[in-house]
Every structure is written in structure tokens, then in C-alpha cells.
N, CA, C and O of each residue as an XYZ file, in Angstrom:
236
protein
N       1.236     48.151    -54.037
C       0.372     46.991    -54.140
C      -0.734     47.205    -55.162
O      -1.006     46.342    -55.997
N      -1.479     48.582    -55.067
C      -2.136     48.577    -56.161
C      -1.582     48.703    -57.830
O      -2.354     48.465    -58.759
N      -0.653     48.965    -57.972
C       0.160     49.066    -58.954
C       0.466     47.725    -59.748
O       0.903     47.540    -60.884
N       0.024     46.735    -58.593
C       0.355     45.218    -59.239
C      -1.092     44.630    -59.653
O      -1.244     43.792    -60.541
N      -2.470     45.372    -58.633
C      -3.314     44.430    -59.124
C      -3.839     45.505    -60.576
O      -4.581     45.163    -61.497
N      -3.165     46.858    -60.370
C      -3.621     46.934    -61.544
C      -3.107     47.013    -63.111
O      -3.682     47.399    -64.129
N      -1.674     46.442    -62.858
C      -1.156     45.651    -64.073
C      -1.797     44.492    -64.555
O      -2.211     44.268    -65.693
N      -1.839     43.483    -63.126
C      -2.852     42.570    -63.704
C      -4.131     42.337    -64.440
O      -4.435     41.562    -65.346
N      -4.699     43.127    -63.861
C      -5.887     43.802    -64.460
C      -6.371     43.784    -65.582
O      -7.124     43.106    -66.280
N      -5.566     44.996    -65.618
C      -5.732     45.786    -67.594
C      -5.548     44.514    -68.553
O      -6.385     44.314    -69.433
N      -4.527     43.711    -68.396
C      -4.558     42.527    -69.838
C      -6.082     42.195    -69.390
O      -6.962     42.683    -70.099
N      -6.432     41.493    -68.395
C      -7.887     40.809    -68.623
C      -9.097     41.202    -68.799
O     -10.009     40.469    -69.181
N      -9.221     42.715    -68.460
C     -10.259     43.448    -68.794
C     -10.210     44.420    -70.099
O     -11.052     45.267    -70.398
N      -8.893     44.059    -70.878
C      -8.668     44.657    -72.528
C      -9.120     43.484    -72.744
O     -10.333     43.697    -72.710
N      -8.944     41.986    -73.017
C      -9.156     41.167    -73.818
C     -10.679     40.618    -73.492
O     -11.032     39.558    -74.009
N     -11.664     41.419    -72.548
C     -12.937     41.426    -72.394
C     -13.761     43.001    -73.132
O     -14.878     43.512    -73.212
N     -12.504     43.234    -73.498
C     -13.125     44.996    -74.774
C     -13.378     46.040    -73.320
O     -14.512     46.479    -73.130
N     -12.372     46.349    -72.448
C     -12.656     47.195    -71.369
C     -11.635     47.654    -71.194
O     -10.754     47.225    -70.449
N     -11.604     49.165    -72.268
C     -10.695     50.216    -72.824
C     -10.216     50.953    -71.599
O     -10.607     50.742    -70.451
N      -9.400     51.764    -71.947
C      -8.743     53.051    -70.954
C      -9.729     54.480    -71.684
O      -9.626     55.598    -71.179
N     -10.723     54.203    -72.998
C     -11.214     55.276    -73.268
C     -12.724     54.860    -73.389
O     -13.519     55.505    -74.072
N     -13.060     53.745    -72.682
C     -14.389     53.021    -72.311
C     -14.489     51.938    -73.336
O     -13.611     52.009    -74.196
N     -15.644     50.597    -73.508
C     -15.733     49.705    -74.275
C     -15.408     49.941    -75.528
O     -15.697     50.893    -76.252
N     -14.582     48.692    -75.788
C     -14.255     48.451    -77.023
C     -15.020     48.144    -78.360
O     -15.530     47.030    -78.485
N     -15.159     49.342    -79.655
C     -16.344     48.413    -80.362
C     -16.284     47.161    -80.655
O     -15.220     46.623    -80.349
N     -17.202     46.401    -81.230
C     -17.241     44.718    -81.346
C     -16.710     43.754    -80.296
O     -16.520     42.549    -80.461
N     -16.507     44.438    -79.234
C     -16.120     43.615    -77.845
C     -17.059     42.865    -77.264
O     -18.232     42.967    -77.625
N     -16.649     41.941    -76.210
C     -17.560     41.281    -75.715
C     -18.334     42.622    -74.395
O     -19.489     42.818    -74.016
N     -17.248     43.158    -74.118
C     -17.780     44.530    -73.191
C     -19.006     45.330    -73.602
O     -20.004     45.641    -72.952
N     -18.564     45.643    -75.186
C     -19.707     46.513    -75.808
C     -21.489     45.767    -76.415
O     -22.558     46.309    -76.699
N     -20.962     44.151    -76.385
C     -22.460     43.695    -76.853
C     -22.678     44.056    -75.576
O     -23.390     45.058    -75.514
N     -22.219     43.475    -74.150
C     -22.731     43.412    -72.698
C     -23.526     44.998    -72.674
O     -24.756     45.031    -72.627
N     -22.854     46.061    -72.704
C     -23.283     47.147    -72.507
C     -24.894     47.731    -73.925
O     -26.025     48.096    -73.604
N     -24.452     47.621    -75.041
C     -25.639     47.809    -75.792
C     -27.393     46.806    -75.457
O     -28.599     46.966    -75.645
N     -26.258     45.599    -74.761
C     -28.060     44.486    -75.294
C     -28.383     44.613    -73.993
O     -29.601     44.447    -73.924
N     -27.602     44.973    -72.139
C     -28.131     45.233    -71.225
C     -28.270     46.571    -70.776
O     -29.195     46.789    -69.994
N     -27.748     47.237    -71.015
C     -27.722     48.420    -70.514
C     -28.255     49.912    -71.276
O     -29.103     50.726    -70.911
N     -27.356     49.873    -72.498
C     -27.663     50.636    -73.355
C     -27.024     52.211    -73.306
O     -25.810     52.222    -73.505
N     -27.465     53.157    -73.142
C     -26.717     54.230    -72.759
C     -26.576     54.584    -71.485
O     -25.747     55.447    -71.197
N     -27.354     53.985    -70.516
C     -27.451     54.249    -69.493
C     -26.901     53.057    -68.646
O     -27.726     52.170    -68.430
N     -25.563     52.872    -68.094
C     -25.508     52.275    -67.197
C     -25.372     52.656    -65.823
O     -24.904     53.759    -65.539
N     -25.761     51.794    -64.894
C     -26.082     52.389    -63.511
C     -25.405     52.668    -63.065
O     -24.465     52.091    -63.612
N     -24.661     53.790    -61.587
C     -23.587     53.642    -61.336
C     -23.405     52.674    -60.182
O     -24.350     52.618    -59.394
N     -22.351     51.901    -59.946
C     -21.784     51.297    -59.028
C     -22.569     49.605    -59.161
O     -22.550     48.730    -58.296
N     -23.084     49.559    -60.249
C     -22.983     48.159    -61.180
C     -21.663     47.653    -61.312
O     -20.661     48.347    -61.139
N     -21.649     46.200    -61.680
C     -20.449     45.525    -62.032
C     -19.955     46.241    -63.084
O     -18.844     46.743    -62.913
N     -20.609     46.447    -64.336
C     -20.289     46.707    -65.419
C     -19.303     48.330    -65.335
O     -18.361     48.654    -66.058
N     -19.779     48.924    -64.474
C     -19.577     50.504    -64.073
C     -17.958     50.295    -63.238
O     -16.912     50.901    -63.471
N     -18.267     49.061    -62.073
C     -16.846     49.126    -61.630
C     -15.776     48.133    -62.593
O     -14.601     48.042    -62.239
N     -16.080     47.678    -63.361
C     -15.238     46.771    -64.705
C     -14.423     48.403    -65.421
O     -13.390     49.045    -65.236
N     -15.335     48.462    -66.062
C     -15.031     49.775    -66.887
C     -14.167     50.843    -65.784
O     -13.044     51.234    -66.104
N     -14.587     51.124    -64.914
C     -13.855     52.259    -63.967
C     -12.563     51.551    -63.523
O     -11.769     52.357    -63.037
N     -12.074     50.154    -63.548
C     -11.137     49.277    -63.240
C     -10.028     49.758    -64.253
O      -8.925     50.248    -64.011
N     -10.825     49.389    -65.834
C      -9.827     49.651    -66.829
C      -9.514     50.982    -67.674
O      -8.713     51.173    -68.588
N     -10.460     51.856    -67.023
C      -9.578     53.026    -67.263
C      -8.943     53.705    -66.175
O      -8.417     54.728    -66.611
N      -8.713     53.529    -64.556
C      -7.947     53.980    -64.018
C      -6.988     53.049    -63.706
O      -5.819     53.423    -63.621
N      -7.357     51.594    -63.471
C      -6.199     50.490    -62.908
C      -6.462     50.780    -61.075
O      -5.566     50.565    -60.259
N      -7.310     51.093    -60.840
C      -7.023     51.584    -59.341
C      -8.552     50.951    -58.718
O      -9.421     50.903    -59.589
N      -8.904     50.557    -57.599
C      -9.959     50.022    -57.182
C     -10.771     51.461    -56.659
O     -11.895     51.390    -56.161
């Protein structure tokens, strides 16, 4: 079951710039992360479980 939500997944959080090797440059992921966050994002933020989504596929 997880195997399906995380096929689903990965297309919609690549075409939001949310890599398997973290944000994508010129993505909509990477403005999100530079203009809110910056180097430091928090853990267990949206942005933290987005990103942790699309590089493991696993909740």
C-alpha cells in the first residue's frame, strides 16, 4: 500500500521541484525554501515532511 501512495507521490512532488537529492534549483520548492526558510528548515514542518516524502516515497 505504501508503494502506491508513494508512486503517486513522487510525479507531484517532482513537478513542485521536490527531488530524491532535495529541492530542485529554480523550482517552485527551492524559491519556497530560500525566501521562507533559508538554510535552516525546521524539522517536522510541512516543507521538511514534503521533501522527506520525495526522497524516500514512504510516510
Amino acid at each position: 500500500m505504501f508503494w502506491l501512495l508513494g508512486a503517486l507521490a513522487a510525479p507531484i512532488l517532482g513537478a513542485f521541484g521536490f527531488g530524491p537529492l532535495g529541492p530542485i534549483a529554480g523550482s517552485v520548492a527551492a524559491f519556497i525554501q530560500s525566501t521562507v526558510y533559508g538554510a535552516a528548515v525546521p524539522a517536522g514542518s510541512l516543507f521538511a515532511l514534503l521533501q522527506r516524502l520525495a526522497m524516500t516515497a514512504f510516510l
